[in-house]
Backbone as JSON Lines, residues from 0, in Angstrom:
{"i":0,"aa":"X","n":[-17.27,-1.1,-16.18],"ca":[-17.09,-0.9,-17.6],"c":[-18.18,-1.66,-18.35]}
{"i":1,"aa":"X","n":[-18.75,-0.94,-19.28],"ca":[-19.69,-1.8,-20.17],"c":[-19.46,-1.92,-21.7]}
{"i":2,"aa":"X","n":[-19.76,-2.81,-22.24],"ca":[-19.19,-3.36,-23.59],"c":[-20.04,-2.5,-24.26]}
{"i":3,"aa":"X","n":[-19.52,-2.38,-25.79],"ca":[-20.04,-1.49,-26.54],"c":[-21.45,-1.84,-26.98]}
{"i":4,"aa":"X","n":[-21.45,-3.21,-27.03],"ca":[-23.0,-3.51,-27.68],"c":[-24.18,-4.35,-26.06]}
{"i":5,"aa":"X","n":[-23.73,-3.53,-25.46],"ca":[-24.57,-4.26,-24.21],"c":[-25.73,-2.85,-23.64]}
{"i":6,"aa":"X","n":[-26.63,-3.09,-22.88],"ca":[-27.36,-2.0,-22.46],"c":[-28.01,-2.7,-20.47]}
{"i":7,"aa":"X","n":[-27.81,-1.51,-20.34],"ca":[-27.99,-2.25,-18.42],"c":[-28.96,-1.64,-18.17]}
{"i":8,"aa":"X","n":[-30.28,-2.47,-17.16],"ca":[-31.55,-1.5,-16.77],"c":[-31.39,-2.74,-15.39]}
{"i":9,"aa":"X","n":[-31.86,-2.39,-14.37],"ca":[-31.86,-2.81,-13.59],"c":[-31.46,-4.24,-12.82]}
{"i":10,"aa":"X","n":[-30.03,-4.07,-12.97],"ca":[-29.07,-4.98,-12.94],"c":[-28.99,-5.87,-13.87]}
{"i":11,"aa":"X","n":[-29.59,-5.79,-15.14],"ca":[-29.69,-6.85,-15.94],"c":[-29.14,-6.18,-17.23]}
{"i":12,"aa":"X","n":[-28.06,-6.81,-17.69],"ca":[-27.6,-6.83,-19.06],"c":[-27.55,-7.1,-20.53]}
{"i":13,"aa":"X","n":[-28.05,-6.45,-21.25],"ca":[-28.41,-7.36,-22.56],"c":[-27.31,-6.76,-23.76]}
{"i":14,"aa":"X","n":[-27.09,-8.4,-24.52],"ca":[-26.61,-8.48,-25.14],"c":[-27.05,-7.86,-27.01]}
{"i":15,"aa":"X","n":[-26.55,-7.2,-27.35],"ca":[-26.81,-6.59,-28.77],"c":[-26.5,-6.68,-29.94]}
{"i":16,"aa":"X","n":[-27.43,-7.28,-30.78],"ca":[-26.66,-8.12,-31.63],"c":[-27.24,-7.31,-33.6]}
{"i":17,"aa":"X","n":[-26.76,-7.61,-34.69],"ca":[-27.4,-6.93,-35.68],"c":[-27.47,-8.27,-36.27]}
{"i":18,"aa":"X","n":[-28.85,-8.55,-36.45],"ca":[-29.11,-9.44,-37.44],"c":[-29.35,-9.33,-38.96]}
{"i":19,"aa":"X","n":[-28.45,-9.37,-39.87],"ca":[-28.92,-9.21,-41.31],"c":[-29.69,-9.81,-41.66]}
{"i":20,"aa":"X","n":[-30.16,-10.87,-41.82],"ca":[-31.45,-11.48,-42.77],"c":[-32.26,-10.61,-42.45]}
{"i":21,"aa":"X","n":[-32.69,-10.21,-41.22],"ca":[-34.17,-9.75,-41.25],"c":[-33.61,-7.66,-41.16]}
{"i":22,"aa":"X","n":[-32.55,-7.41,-40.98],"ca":[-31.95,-6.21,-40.7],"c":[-32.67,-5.54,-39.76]}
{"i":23,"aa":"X","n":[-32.28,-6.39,-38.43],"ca":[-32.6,-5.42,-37.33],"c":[-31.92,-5.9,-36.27]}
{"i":24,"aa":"X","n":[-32.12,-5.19,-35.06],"ca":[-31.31,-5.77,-34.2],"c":[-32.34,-6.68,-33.11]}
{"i":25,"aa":"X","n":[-31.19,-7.78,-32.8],"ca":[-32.03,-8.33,-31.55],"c":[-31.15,-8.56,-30.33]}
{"i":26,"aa":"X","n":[-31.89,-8.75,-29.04],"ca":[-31.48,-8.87,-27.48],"c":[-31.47,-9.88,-26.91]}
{"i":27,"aa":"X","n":[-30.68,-10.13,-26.24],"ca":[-30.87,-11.7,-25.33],"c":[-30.28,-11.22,-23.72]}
{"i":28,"aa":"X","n":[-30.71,-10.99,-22.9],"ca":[-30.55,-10.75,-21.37],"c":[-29.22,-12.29,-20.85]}
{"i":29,"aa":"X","n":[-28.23,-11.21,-20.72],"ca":[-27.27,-12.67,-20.3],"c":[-27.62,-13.46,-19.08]}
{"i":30,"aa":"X","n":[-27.23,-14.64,-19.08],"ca":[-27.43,-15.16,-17.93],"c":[-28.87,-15.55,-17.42]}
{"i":31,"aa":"X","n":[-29.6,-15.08,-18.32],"ca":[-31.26,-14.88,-18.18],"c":[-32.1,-15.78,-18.86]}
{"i":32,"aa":"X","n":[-32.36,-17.2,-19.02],"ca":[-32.65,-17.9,-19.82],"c":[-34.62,-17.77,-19.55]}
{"i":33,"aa":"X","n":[-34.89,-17.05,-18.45],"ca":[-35.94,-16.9,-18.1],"c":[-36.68,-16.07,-19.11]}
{"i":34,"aa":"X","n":[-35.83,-14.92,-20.04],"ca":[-35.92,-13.54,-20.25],"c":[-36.12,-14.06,-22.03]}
{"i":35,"aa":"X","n":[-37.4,-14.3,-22.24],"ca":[-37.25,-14.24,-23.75],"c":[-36.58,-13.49,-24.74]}
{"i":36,"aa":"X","n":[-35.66,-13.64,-25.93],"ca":[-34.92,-12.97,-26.76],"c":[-35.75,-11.81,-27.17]}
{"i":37,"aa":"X","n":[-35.32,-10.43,-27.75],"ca":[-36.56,-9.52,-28.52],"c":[-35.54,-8.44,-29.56]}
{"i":38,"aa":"X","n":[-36.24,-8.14,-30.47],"ca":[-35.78,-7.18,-31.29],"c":[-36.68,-5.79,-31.75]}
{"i":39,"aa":"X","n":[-36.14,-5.27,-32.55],"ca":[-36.29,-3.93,-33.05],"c":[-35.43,-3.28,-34.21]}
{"i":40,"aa":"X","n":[-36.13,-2.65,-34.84],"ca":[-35.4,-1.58,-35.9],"c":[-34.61,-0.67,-35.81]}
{"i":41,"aa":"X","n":[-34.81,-0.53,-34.58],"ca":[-33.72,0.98,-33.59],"c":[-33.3,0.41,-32.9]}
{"i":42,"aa":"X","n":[-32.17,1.56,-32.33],"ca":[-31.43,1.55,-31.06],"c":[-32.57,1.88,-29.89]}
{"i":43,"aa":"X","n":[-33.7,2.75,-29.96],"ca":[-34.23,3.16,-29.2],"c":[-35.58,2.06,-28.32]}
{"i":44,"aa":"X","n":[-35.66,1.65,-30.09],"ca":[-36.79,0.81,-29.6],"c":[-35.89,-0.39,-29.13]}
{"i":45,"aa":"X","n":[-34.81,-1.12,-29.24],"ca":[-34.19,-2.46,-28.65],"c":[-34.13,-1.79,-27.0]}
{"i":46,"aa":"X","n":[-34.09,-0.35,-26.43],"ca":[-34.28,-0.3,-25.15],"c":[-35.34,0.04,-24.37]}
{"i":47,"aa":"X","n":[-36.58,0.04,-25.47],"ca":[-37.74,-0.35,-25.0],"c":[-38.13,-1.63,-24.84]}
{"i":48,"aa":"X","n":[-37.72,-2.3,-25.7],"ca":[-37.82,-3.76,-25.81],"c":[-36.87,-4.45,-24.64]}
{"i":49,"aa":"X","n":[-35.91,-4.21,-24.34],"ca":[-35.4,-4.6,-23.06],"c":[-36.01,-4.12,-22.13]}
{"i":50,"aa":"X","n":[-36.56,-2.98,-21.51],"ca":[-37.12,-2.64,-20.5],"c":[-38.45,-3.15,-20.46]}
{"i":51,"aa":"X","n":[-39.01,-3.8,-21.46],"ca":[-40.24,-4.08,-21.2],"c":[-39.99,-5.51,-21.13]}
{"i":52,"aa":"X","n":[-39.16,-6.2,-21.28],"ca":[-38.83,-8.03,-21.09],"c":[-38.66,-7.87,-19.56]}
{"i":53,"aa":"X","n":[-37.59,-7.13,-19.06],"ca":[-37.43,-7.19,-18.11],"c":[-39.11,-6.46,-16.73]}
{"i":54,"aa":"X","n":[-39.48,-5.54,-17.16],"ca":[-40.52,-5.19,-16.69],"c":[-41.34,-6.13,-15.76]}
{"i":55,"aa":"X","n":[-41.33,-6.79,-17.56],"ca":[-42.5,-7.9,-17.77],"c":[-41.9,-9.05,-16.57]}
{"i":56,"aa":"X","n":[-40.67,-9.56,-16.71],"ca":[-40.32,-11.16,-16.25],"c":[-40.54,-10.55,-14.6]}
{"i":57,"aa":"X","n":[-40.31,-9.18,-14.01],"ca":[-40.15,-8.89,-12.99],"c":[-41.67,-8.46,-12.19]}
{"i":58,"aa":"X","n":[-42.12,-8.46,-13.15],"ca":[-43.99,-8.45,-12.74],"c":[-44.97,-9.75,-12.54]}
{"i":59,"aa":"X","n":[-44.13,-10.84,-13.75],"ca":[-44.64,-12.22,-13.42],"c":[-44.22,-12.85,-12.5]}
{"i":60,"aa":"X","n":[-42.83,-12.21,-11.82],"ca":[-42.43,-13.22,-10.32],"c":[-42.98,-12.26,-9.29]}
{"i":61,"aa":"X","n":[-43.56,-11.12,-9.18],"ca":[-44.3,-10.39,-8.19],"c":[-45.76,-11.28,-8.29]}
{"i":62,"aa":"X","n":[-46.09,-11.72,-9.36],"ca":[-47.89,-12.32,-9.4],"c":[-47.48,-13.62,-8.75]}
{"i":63,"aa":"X","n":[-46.65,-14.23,-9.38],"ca":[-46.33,-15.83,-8.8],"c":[-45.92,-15.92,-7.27]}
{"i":64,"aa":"X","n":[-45.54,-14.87,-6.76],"ca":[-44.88,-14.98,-5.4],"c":[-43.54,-15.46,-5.43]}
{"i":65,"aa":"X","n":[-42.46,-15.29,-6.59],"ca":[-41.35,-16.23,-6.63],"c":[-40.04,-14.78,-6.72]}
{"i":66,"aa":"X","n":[-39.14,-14.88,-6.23],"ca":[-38.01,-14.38,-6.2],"c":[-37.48,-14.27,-7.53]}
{"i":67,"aa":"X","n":[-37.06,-13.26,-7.97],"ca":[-36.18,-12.84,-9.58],"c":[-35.12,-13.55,-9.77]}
{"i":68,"aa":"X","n":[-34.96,-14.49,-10.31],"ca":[-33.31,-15.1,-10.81],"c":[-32.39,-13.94,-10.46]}
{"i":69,"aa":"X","n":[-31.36,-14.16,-10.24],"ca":[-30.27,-13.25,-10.03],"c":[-28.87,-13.99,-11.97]}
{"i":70,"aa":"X","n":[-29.34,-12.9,-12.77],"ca":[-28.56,-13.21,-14.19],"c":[-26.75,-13.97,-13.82]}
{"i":71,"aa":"X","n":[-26.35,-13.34,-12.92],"ca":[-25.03,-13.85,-12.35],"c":[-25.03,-14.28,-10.61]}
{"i":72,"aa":"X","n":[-25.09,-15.82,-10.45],"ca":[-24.92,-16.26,-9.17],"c":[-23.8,-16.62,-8.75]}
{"i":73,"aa":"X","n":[-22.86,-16.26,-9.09],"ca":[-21.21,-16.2,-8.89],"c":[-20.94,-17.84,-8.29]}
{"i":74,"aa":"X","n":[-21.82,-18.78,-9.1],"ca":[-21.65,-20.23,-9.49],"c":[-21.13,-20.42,-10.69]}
{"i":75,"aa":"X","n":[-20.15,-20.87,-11.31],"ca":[-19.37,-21.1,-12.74],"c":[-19.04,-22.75,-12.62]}
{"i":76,"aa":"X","n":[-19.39,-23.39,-13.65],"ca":[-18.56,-24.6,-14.0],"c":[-17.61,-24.25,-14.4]}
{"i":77,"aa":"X","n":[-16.48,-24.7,-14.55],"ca":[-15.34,-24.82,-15.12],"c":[-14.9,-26.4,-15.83]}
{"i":78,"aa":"X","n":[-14.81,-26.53,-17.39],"ca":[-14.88,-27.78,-18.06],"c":[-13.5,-27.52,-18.32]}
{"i":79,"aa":"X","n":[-12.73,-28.9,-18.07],"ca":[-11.47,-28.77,-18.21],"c":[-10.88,-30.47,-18.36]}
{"i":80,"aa":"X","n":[-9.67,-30.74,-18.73],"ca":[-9.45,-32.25,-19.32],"c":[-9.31,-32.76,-17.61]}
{"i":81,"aa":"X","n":[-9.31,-34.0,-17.34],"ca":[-9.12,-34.59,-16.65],"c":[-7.7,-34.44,-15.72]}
{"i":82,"aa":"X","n":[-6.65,-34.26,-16.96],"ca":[-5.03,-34.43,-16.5],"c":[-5.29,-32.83,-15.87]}
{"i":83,"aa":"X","n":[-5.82,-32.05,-16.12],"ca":[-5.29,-30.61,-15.55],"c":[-6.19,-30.28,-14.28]}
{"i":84,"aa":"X","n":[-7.15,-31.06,-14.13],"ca":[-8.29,-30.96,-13.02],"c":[-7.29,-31.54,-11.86]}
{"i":85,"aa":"X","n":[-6.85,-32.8,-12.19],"ca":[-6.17,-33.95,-11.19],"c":[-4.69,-32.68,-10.5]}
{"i":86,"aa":"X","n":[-4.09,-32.13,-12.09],"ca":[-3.23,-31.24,-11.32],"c":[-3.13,-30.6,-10.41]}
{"i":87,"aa":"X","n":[-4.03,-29.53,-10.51],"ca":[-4.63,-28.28,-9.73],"c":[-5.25,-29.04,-8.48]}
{"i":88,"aa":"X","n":[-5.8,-30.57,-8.65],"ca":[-6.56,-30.61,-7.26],"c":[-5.31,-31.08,-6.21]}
{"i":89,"aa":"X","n":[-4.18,-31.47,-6.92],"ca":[-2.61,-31.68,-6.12],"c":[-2.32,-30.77,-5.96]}
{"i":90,"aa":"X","n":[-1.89,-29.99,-6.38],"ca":[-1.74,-28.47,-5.88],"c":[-2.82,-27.85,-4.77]}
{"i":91,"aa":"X","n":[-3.47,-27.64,-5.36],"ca":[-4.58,-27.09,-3.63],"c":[-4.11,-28.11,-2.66]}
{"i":92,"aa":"X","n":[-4.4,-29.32,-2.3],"ca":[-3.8,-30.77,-1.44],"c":[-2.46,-30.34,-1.0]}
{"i":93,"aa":"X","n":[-1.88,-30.09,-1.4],"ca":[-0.33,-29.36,-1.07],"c":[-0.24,-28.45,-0.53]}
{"i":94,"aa":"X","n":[-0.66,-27.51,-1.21],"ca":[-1.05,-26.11,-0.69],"c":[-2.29,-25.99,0.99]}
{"i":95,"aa":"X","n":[-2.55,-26.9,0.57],"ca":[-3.41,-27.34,1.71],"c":[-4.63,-26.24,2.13]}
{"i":96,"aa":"X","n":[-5.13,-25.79,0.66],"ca":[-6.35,-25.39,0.59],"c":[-7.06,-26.02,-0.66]}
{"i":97,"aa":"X","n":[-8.57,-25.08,-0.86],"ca":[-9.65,-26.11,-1.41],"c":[-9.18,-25.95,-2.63]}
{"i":98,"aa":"X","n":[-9.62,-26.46,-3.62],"ca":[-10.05,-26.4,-5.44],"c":[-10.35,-24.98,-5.8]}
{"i":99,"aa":"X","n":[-11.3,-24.18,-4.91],"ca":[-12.34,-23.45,-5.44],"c":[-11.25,-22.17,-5.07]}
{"i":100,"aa":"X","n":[-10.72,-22.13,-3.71],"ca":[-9.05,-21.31,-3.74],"c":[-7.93,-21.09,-4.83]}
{"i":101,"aa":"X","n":[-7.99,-22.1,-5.32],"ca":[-7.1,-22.2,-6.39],"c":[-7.79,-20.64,-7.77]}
{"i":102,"aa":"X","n":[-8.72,-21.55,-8.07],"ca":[-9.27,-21.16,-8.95],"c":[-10.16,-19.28,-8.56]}
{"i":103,"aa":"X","n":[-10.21,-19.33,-7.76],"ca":[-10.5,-17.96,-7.36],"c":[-8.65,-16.96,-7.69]}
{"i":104,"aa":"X","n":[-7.73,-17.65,-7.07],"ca":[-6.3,-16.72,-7.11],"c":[-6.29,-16.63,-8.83]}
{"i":105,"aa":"X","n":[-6.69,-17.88,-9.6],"ca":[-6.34,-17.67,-10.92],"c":[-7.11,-16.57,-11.22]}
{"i":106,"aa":"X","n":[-8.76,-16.67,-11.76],"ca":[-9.16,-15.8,-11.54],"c":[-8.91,-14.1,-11.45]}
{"i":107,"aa":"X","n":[-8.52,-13.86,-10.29],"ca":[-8.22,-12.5,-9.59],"c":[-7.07,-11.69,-10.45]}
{"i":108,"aa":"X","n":[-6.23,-13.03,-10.58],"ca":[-4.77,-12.63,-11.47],"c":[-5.24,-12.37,-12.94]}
{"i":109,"aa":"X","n":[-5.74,-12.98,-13.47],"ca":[-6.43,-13.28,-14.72],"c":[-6.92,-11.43,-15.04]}
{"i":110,"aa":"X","n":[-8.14,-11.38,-14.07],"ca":[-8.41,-9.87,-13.68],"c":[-7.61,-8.75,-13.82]}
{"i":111,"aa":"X","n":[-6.65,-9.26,-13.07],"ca":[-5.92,-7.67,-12.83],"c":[-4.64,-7.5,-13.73]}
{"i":112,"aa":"X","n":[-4.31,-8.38,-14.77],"ca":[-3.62,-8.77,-15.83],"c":[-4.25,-8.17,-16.64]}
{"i":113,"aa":"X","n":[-5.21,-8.16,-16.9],"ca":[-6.75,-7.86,-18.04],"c":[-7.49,-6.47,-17.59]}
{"i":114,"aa":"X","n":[-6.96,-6.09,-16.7],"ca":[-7.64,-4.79,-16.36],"c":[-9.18,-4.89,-16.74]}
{"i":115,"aa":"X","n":[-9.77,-6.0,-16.17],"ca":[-10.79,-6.14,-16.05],"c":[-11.72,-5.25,-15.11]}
{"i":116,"aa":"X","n":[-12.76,-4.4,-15.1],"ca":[-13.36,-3.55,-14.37],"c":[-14.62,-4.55,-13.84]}
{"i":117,"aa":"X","n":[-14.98,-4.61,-12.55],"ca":[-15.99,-5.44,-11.92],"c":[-17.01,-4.16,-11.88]}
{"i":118,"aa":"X","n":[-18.25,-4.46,-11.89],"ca":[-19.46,-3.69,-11.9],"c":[-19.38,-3.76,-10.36]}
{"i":119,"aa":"X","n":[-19.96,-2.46,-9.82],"ca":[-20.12,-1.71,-8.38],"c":[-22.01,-2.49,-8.2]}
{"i":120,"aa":"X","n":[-22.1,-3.73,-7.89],"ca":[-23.13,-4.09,-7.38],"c":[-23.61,-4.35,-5.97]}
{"i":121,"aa":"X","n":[-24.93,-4.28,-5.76],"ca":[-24.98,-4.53,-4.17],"c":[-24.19,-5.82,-3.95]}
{"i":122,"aa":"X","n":[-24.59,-6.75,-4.51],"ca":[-24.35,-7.97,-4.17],"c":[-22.58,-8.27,-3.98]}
{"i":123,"aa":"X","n":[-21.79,-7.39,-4.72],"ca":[-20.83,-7.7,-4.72],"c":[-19.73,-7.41,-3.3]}
């Protein structure tokens, strides 16, 4: 499933935004801090302008010899108070599996509560 203001080109997602002061729209590639922000006056041109950020960032790690960031490395912090961290890590201890178990079942439930749709990726 893809959000209404997002656009996907080769596994990479950008976010779509309408800026009034300047009245146009601009892009930011999630997860992509590599991927400079860009805009446009159109719909058409913001997906030229994404295809050419991305083009671009994917042509400078072919010159450099360096591997493409991957926008989602299915690494997440999770910031949470102290008292509820200590909970959950008694619970897994009990349960007598890890932290990261825990938080994956929440997760999953979370998901399928939310009829959340996962993107059909290789990686996945």
């Amino acid at each position: 499933m893809q959000a209404r203001n997002t656009l996907q080109y080769k596994n990479y997602t950008c976010l779509v935004s309408y800026f009034n002061v300047k009245d146009c729209l601009t892009g930011r590639v999630l997860g992509m801090s590599q991927i400079p922000s860009f805009s446009s006056k159109t719909i058409e041109g913001m997906k030229e302008e994404f295809h050419k950020a991305v083009d671009d960032y994917l042509a400078a790690c072919e010159r450099e010899g360096k591997k493409p960031a991957q926008a989602f490395t299915g690494n997440y912090t999770v910031r949470t108070s102290p008292a509820i961290h200590e909970a959950l890590a008694l619970y897994a201890a009990q349960q007598e599996v890890k932290l990261n178990q825990i938080m994956l079942r929440a997760i999953q439930s979370f998901i399928e509560q939310n009829g959340i749709k996962i993107p059909n990726r290789e990686e996945n």
